[in-house]
N, C-alpha and C positions, 0 to 999 in steps of 0.2 A: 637469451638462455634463462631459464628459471632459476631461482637463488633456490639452495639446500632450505633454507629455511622457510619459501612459501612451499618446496615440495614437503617437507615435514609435516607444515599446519595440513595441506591437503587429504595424506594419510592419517591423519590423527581425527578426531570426529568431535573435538571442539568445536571448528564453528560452526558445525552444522547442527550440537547441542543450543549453542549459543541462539542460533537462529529460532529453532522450534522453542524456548523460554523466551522472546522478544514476541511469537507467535502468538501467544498466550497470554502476553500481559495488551497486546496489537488487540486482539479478538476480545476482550472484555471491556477494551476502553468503549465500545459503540454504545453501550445502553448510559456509560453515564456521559458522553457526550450529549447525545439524546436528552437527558436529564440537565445537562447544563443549560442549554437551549430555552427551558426553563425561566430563566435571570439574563440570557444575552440574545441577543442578535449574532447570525450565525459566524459572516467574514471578521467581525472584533472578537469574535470568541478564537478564532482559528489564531489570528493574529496574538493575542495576550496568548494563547498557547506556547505558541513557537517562540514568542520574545523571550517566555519563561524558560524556556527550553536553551535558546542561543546563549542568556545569562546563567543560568545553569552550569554548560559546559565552557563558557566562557572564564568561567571561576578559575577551572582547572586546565585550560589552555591559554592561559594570560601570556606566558612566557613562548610560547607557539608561536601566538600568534605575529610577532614582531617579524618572522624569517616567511611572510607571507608572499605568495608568488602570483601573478599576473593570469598562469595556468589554473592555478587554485580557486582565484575570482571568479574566471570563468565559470569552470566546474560548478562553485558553489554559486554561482547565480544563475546557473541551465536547471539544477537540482531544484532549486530552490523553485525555480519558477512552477514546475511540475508538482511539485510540493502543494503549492499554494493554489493549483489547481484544482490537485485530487482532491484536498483536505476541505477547500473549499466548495465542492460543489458535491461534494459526501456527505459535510456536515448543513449544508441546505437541503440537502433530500432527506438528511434524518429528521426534518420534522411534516413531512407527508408518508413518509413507512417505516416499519417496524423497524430497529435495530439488527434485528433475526434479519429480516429480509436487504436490507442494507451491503450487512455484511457476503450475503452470499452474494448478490449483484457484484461487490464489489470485489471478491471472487476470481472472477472472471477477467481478470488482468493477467492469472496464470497462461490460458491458451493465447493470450492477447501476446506473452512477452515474446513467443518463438515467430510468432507470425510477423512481430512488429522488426522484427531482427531481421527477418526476410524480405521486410521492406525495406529497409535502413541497409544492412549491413550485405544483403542478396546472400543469410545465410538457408537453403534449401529446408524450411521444414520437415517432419517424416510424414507418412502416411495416419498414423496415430494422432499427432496434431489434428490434422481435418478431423478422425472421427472425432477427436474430443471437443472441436469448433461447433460440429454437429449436433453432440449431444448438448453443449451447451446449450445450441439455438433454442431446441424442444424446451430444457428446462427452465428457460429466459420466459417463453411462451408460458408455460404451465405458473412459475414462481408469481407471474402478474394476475393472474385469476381469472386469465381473459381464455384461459384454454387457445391450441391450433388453429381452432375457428374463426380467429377474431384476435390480431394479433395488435393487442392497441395499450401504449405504456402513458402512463401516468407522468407527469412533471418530473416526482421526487426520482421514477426511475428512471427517467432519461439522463439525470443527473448526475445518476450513483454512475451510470454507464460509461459517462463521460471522463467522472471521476477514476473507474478503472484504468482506461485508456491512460491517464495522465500517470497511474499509480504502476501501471505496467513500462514505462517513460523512465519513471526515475527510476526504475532497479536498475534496466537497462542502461541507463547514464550510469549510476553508479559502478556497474560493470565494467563500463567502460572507460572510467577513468581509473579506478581500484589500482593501486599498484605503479601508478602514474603521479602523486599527488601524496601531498599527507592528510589523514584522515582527521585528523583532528580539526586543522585548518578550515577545510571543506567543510565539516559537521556542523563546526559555528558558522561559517559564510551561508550554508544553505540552507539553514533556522533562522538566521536572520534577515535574508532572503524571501524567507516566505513569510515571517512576520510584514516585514514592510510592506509588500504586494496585497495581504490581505486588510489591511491596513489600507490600504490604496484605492483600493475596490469598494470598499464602502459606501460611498457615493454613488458607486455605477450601480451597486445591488439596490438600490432603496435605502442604505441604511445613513440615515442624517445625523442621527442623537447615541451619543455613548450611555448605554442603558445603565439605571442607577447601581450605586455599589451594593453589596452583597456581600457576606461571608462565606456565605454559599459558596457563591462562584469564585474567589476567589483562592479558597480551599483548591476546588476542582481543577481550576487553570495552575496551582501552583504543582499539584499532585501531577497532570496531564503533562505537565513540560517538563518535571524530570522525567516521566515515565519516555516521553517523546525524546528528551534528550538522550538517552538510553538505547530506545529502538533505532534512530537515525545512527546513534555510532554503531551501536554493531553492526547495523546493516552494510555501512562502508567498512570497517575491519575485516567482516566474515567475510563480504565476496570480494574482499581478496585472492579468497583460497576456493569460494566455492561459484563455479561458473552462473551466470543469471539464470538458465533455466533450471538448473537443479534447485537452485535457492526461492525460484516461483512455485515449485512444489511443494517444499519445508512450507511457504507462507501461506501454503492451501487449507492447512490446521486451520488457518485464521476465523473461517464462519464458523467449523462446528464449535470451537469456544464460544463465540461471540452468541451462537442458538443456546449452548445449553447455559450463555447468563442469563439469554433473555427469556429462558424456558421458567428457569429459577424466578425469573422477577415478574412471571405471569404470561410473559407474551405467547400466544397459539396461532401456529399458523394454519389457514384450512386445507385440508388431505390433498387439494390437487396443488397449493404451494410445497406442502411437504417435498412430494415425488416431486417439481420442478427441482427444491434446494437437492435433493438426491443427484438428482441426474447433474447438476452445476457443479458436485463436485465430483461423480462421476468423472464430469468430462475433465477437470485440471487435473485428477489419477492419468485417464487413458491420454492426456496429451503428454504425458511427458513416461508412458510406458515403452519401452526398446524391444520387441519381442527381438527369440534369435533369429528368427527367421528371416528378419528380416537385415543382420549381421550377414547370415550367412548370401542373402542375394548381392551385398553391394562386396561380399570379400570374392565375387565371381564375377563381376566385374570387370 
């Protein structure tokens, strides 16, 4: 039975305020990750991220974390793992494509999270899903510059792609433990989680040498991991209250911020990516669009 106070939060339009401001601050981080890249190597960037981010929220869950549970481990080590995925194999495609285009690839974790539920969970996608799987496809086509004719993706975006899939994983996890777990627990277990993993992977990527320090980067990694600290708690807090595919929508904001930083910071993308980025968010609108029409078929049923 639902507690009064998750149906509360539900009706109240906190966290779905909460969600679209983590959106915002999600969508502008890609041009200066991009930028950090700069000063590091991509999987020790990911890692100093997140460990800034785990000690971060660590600060303020020191006393939490003693009543830590075996469920929570887990939680936050499946989280994590998806974590250190996405973040990992997003922030090695940010240095073969634009940040613009980045963010909209990585997009595409919206139509990915109903479909992935119907793989996992055997929840029935709608009719609306497919078309917006659809229009994905074309604008995936068009966003690479290869046009329908020639349907051929570059390194960085098979990566960013990858990285959806994983970025569509963890909402999904998170969903599915929300309300099972305490959030705080999990937050830090799942930051530190993916600090370690990408940390770990450094050898396997190529990367042998921790690249020289920086102020620079050191700025950016401290700025990124509370920022990141930030975005992972609310993300476990809100869907609490707000189911995974609604909350893939809210996180559909995320390219057009992340286009108009990197419009600001010079980047253009050419007319036939344009119309791809269009249609990519086209398609996470119409996959989670409910016409009534289609109410009205399954209530005759």
């Amino acid at each position: 039975m639902t507690s009064p106070s998750v149906l509360a939060q539900r009706q109240s339009k906190a966290p779905q305020i909460a969600l679209i401001l983590i959106t915002i601050i999600w969508g502008g981080s890609f041009l200066t990750v991009q930028y950090a890249l700069n000063f590091s190597t991509p999987m020790f960037f990911v890692g100093c991220r997140f460990a800034a981010a785990a000690f971060a929220l660590f600060i303020f869950a020191f006393k939490d974390m003693k009543a830590v549970t075996s469920k929570e481990l887990v939680a936050g080590g499946l989280i994590g793992i998806v974590i250190a995925i996405g973040y990992g194999t997003q922030t090695v495609g940010l240095q073969m494509i634009s940040s613009s285009e980045s963010a909209f690839l990585t997009a595409l974790y919206v139509p990915l999270v109903p479909i992935l539920l119907w793989i996992i969970f055997q929840k029935t996608p709608q009719i609306m899903t497919w078309i917006g799987v659809g229009l994905a496809f074309i604008g995936l086509t068009l966003l690479t510059g290869n046009g329908l004719h020639q349907i051929s993706f570059n390194f960085g975006q098979i990566l960013t792609l990858l990285g959806a899939i994983a970025i569509a994983l963890e909402i999904i996890l998170i969903g599915f433990f929300a309300g099972k777990v305490n959030a705080k627990r999990v937050t830090v277990i799942q930051l530190a989680s993916a600090s370690f993993l990408a940390f770990a992977s450094m050898p396997v990527v190529g990367e042998h040498h921790i690249p020289a320090f920086s102020w620079v980067l050191l700025l950016i990694i401290a700025g990124l991991g509370i920022a990141s600290a930030l975005i992972q708690s609310v993300m476990n807090w809100a869907q609490k209250f707000v189911p995974p595919s609604q909350a893939a929508i809210i996180y559909a904001g995320e390219p057009v911020w992340a286009g108009l930083v990197g419009r600001v910071a010079g980047e253009r993308l050419p007319a036939i990516a344009l119309l791809g980025a269009a249609l990519v968010v086209l398609s996470v609108i119409a996959s989670e669009l409910k016409p009534k029409f289609l109410n009205k078929k399954k209530e005759k049923v």
